[in-house]
N, CA and C atoms as a LAMMPS dump frame, in Angstrom:
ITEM: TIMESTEP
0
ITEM: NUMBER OF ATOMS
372
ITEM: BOX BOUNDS ff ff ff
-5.0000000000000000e+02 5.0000000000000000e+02
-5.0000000000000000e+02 5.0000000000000000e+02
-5.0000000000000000e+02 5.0000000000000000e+02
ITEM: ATOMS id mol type element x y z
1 1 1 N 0.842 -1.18 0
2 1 2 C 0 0 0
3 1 3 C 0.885 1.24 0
4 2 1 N 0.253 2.438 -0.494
5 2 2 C 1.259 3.412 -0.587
6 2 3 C 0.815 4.587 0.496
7 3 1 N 2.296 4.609 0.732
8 3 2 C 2.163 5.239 2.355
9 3 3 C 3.026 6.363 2.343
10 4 1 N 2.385 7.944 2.231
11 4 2 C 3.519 8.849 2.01
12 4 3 C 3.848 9.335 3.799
13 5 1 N 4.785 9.987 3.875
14 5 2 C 5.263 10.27 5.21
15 5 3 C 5.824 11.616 4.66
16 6 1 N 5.316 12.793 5.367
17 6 2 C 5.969 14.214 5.24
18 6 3 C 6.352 14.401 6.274
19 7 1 N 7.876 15.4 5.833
20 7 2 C 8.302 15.863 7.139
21 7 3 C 9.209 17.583 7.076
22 8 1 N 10.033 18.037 7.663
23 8 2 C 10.576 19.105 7.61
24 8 3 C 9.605 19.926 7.627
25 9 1 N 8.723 20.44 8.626
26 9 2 C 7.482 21.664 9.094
27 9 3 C 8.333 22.294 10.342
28 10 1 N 8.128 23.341 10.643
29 10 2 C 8.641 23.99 11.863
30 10 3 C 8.086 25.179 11.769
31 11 1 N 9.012 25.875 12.787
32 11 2 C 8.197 27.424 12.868
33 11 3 C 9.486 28.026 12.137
34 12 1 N 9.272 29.472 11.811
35 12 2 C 10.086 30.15 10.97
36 12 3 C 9.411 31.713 10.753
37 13 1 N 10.716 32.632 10.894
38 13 2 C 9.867 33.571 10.865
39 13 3 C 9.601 34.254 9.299
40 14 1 N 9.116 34.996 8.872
41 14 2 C 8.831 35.898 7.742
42 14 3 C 9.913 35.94 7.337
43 15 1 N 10.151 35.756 5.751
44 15 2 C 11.321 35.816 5.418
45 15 3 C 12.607 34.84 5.308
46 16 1 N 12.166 33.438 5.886
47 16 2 C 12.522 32.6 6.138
48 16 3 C 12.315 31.231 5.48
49 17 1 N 13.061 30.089 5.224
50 17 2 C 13.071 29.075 4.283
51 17 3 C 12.694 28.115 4.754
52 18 1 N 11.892 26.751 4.423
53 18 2 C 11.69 25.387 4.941
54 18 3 C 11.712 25.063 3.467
55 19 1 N 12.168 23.371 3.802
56 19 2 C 11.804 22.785 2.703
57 19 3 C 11.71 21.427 2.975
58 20 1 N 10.679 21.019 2.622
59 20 2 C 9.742 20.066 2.904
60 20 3 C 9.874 18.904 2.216
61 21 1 N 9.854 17.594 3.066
62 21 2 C 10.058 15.835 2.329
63 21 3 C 8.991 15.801 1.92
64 22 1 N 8.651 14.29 0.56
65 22 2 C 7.956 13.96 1.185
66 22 3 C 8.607 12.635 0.44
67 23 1 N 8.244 11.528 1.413
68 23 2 C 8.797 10.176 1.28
69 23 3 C 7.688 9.123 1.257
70 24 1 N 7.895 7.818 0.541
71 24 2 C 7.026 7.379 0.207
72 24 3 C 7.639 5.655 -0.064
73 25 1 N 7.016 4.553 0.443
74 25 2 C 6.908 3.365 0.323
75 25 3 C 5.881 2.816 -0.274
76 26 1 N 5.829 1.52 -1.039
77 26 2 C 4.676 0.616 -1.419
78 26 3 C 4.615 0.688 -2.784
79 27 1 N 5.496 1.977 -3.511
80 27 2 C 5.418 1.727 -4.816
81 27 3 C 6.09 2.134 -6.066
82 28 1 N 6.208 1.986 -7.05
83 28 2 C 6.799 2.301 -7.912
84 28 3 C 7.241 3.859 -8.043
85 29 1 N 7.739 4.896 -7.491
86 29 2 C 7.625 6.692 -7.254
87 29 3 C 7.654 7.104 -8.779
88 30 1 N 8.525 6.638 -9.583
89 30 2 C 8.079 7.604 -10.561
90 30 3 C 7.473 7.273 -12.116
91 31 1 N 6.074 6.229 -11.137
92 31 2 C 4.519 6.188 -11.828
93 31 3 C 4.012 7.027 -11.716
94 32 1 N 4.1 8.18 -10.59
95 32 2 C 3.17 8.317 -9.66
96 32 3 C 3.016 9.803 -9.554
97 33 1 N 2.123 10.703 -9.716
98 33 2 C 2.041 12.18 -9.427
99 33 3 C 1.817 12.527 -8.564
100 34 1 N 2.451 13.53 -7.843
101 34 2 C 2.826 14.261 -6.517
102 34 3 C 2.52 15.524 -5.763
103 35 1 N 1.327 15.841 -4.8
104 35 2 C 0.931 17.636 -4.952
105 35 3 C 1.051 17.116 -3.536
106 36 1 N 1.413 18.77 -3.437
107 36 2 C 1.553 19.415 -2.118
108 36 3 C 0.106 20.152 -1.752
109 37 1 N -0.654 19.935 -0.977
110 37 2 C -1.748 20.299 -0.507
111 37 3 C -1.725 21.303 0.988
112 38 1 N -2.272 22.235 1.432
113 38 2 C -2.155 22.788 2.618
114 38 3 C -3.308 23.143 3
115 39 1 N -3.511 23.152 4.403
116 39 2 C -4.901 23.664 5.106
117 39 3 C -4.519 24.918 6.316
118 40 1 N -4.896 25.892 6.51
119 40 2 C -4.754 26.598 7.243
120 40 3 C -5.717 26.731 8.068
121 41 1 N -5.663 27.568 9.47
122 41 2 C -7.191 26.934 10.273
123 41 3 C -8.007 27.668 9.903
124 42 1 N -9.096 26.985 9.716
125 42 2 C -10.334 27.873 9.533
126 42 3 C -10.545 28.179 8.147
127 43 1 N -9.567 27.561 7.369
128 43 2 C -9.819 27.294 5.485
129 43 3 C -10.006 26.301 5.063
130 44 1 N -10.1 26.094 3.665
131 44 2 C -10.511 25.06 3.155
132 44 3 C -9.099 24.395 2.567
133 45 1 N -8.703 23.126 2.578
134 45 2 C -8.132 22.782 1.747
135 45 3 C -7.287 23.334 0.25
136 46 1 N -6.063 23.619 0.218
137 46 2 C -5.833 24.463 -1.031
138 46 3 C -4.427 23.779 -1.665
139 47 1 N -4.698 23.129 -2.897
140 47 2 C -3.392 23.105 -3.88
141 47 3 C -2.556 23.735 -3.777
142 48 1 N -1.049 23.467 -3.559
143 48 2 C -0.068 24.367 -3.407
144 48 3 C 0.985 24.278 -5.41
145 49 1 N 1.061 22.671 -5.067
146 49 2 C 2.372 22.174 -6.265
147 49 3 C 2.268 20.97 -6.264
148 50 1 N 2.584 20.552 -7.476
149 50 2 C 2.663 19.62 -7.742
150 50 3 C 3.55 18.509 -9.1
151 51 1 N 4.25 17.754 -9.101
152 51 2 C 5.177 17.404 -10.106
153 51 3 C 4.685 16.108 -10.141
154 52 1 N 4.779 16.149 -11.88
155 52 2 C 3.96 14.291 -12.476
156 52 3 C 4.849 13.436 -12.309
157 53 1 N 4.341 12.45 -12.928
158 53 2 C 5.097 11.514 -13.337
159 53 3 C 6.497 11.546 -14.139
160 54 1 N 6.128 12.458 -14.844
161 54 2 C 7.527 12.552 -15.771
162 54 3 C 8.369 13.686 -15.003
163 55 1 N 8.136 14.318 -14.666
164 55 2 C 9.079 16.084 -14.077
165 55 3 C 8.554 17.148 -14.294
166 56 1 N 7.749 16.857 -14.885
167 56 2 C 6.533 18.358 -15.023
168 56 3 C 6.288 18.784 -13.81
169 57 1 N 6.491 20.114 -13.651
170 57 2 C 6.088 21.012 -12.169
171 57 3 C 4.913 22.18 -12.748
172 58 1 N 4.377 22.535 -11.4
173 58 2 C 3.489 23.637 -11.436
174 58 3 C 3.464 23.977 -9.899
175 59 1 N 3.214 25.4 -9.206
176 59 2 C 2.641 25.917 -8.387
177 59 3 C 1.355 26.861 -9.041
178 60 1 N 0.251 26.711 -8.072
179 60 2 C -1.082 27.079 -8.588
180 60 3 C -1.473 28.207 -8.161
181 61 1 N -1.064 29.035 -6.912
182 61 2 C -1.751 29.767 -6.035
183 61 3 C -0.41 30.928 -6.537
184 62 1 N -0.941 32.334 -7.512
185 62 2 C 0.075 33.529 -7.556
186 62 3 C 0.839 33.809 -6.015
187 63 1 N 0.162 33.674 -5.21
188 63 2 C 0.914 33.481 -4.281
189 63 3 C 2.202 33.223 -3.717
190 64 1 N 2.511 31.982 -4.334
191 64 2 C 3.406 31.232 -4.273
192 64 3 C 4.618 31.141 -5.307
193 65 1 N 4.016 31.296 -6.172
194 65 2 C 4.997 31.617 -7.659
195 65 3 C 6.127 32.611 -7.087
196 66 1 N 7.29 31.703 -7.743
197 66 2 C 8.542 32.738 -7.338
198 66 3 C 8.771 32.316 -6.087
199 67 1 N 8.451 31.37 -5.006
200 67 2 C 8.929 31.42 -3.846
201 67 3 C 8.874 29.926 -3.267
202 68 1 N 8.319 29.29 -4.206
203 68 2 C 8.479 27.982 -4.072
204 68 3 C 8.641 27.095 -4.79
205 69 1 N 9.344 26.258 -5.386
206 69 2 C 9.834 25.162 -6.213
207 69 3 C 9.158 23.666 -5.532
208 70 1 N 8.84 22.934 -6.364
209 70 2 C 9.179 21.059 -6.285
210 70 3 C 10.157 20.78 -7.28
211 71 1 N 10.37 19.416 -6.383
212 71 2 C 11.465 18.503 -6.854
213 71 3 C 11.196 17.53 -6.587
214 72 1 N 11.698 16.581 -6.996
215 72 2 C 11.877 14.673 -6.751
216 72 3 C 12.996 13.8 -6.876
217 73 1 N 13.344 13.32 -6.298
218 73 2 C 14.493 12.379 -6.255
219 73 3 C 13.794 11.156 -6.234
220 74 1 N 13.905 10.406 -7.466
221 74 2 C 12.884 8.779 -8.369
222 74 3 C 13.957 7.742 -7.324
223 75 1 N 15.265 8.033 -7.098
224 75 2 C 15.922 7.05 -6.581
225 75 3 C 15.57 6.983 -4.613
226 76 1 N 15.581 8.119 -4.15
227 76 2 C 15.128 7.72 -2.595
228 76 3 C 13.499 8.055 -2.566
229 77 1 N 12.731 8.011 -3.508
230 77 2 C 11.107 8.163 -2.901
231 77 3 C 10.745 9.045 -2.682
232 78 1 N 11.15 10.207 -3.091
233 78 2 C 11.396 11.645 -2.134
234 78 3 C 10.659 12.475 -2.582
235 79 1 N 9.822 13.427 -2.584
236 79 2 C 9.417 14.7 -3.522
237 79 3 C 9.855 15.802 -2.415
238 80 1 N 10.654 17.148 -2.726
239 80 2 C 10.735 17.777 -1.847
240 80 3 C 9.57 19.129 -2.285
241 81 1 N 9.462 20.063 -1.31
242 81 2 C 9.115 21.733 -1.466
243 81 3 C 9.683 22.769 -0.748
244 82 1 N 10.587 22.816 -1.689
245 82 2 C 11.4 24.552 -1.402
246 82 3 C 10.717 25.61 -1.126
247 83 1 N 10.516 26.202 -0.278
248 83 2 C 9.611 27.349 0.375
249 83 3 C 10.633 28.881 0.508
250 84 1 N 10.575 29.395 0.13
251 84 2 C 11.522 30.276 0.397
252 84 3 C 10.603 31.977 0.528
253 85 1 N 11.475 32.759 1.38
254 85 2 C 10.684 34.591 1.568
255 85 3 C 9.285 33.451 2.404
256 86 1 N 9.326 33.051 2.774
257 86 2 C 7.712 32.159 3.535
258 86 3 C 7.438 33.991 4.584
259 87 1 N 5.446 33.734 4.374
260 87 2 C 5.077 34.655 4.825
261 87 3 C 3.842 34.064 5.467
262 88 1 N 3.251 34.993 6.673
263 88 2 C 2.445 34.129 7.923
264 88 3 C 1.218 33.819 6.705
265 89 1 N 0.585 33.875 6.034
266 89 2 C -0.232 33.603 5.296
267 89 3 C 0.156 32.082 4.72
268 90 1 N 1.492 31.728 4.669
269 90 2 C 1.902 30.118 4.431
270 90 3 C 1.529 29.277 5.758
271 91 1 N 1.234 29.906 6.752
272 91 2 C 1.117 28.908 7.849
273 91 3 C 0.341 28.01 7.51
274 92 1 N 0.29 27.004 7.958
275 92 2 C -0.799 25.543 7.519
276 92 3 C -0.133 24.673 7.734
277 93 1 N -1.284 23.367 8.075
278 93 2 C -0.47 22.028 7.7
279 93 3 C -0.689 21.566 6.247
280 94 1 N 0.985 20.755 5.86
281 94 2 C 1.03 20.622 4.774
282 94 3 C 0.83 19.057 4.428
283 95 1 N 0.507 18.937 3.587
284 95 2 C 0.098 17.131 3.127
285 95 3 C 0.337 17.083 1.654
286 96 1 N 0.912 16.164 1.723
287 96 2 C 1.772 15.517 0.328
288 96 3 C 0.208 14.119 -0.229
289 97 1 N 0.235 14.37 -1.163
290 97 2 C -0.838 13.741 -1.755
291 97 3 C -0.51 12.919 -3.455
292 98 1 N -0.999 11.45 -3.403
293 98 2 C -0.043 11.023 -4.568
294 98 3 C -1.349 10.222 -5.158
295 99 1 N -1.239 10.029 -6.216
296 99 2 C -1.99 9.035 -7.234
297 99 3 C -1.157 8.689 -8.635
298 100 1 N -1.72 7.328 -9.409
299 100 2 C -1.174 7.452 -10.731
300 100 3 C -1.646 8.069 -11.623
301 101 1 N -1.85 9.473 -11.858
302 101 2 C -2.286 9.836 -12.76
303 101 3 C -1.065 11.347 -13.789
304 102 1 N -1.675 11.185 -14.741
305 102 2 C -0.496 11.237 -15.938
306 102 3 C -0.352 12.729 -16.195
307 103 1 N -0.907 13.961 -15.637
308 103 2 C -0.978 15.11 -15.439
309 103 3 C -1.218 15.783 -13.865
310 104 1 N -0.261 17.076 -13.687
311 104 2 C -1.06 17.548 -12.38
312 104 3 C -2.461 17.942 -11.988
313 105 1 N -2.714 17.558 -11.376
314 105 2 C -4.428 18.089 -10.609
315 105 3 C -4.64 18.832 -9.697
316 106 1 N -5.554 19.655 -9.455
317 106 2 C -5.42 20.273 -7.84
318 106 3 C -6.652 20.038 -7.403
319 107 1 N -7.528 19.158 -7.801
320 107 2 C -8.819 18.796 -7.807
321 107 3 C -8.263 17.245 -6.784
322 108 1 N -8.459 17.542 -4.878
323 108 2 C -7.9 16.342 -4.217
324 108 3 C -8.548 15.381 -4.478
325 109 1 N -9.749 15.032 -5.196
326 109 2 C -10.058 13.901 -5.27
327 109 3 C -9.638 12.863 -6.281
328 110 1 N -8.599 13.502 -6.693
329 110 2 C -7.89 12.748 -7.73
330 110 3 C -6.668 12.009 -7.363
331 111 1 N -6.645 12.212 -5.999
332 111 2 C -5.355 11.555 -4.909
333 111 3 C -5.862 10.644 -4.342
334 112 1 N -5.884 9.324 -3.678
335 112 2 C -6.074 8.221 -2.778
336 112 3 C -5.89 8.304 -1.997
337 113 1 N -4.309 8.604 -2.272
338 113 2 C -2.755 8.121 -0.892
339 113 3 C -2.613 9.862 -0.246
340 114 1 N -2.709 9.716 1.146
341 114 2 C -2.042 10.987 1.596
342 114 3 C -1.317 10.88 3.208
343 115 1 N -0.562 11.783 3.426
344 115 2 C -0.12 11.595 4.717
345 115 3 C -0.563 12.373 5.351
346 116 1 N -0.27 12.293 6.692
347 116 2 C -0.783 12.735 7.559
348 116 3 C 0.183 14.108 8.074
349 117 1 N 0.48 14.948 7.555
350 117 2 C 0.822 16.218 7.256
351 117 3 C 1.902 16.613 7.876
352 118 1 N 2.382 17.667 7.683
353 118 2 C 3.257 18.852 8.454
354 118 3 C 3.406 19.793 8.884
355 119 1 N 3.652 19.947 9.796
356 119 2 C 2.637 22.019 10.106
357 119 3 C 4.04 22.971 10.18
358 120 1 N 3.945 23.398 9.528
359 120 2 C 4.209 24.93 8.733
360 120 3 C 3.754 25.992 9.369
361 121 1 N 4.751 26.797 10.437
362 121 2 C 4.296 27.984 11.145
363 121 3 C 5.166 29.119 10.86
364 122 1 N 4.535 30.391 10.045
365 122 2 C 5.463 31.303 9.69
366 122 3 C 4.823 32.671 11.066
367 123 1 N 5.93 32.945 11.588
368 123 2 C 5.608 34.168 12.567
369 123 3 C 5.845 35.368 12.216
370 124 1 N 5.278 36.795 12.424
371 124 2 C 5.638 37.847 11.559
372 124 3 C 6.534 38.571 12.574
């Protein structure tokens, strides 16, 4: 079964960098498409990034553009997210979310597999 595990969340102030695992057992990694999902309290669920199967990237939210990258390493299981200039509006927990499917989505119901998150605290 495929079992992602995120990690690297902390606190950090404005202006400040995290960058985020996410690791994964049970299956083949680069079948498999990869989004970064975040919830902040009292919001809804929101697409951050996400990289396919092949290396195709996207971040969705103008927001974010320019300040955050994905990546993947096919040999350790890995998808990372480079966060960088992070501002208290990034606070949230973050959840790495995977399925086989052959383009990015930000529509979560197109994910199965997810972990059980990382919390992401930016202080101003």
């Amino acid at each position: 079964e495929v079992q992602p595990v995120e990690s690297g969340g902390g606190l950090v102030q404005a202006g400040g960098s995290l960058r985020l695992s996410c690791a994964a057992s049970g299956f083949t990694f680069d079948d498999y498409t990869i989004t970064w999902f975040r919830r902040a309290p009292g919001k809804e669920r929101e697409a951050v990034s996400c990289i396919s199967y092949n290396g195709a990237s996207i971040q969705w939210p103008d927001s974010v553009k320019g300040r955050f990258s994905i990546s993947k390493d096919n040999t350790k299981n890995t998808v990372y997210l480079q966060m960088n200039n992070l501002k208290p509006e990034d606070t949230a927990v973050y959840y790495c979310a995977v399925d086989q499917i052959t383009r990015c989505s930000d529509n979560y119901h197109y994910y199965d597999y997810w972990g059980q998150g990382t919390q992401v605290t930016v202080s101003s």
